[in-house]
C-alpha positions as CSV (number, residue, x, y, z in Angstrom):
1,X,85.8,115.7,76.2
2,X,84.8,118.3,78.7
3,X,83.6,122.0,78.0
4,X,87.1,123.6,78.8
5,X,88.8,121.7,76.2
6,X,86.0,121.5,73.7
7,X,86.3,125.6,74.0
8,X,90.2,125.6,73.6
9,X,89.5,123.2,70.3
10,X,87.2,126.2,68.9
11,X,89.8,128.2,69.8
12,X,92.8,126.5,68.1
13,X,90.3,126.1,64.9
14,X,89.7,129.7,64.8
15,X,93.5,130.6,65.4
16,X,94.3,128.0,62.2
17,X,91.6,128.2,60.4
18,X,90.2,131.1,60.3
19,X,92.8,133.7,61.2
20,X,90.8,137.0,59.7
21,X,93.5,139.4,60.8
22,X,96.2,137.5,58.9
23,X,99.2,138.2,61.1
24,X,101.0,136.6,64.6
25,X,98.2,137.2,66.9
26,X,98.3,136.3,70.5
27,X,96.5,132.4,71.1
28,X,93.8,134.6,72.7
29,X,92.9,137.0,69.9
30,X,89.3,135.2,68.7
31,X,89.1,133.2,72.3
32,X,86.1,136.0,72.6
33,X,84.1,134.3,69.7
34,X,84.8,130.3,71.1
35,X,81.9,131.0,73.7
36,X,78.8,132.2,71.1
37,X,80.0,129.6,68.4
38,X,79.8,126.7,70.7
39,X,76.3,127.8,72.0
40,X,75.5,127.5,68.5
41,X,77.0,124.2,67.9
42,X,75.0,122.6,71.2
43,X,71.6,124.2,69.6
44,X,72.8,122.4,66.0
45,X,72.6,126.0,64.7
46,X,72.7,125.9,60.4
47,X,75.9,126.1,58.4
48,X,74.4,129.6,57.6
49,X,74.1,131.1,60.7
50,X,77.7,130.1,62.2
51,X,79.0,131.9,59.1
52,X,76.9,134.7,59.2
53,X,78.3,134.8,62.4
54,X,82.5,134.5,61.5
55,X,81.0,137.5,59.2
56,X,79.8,139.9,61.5
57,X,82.6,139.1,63.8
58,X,85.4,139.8,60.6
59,X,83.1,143.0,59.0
60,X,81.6,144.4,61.8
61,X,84.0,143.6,65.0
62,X,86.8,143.4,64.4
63,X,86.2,145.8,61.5
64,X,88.4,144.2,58.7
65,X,85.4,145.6,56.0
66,X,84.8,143.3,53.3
67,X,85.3,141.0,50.8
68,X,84.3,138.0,53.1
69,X,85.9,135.1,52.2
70,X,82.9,132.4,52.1
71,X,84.9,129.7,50.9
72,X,87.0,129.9,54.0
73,X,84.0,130.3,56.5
74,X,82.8,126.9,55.3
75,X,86.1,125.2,56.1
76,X,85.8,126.6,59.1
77,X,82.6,126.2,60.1
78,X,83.4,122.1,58.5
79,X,86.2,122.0,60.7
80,X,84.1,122.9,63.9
81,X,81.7,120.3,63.2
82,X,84.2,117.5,62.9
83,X,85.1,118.6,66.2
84,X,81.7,116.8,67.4
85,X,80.2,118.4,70.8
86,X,80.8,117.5,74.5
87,X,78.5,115.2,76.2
88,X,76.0,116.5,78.2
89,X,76.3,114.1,81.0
């Protein structure tokens, strides 16, 4: 798997997954958070930082306030691990 898809794969995980804006969003919309999630993935980053991150990126960019739905972040932040990461050859 190469970086391009690998990014489009974070992508389609955050379209599906986690969604925070809850409505038809163009396949673009959270393409802007792919990029510092899979720098974290490559460094093996903790569970608790990639959600901290989806956080600030739900509360604080995009500006959707609060609650934060945990329970969700962990499925996504699951589902970006099952992923796996590129080789670095």
């Amino acid at each position: 798997m190469d970086t391009g898809d690998w990014l489009k794969k974070i992508n389609a995980v955050l379209l599906q997954e986690w969604a925070p804006i809850c409505a038809d969003v163009p396949e673009d919309e959270y393409e802007s958070y792919a990029g510092p999630l899979a720098t974290m993935l490559l460094a093996n980053a903790p569970d608790a930082k990639l959600i901290a991150y989806l956080e600030w990126a739900e509360v604080e960019n995009i500006g959707l306030g609060g609650p934060f739905d945990r329970d969700r972040a962990e499925k996504v932040v699951a589902a970006l691990r099952a992923l796996g990461v590129p080789d670095k050859r």
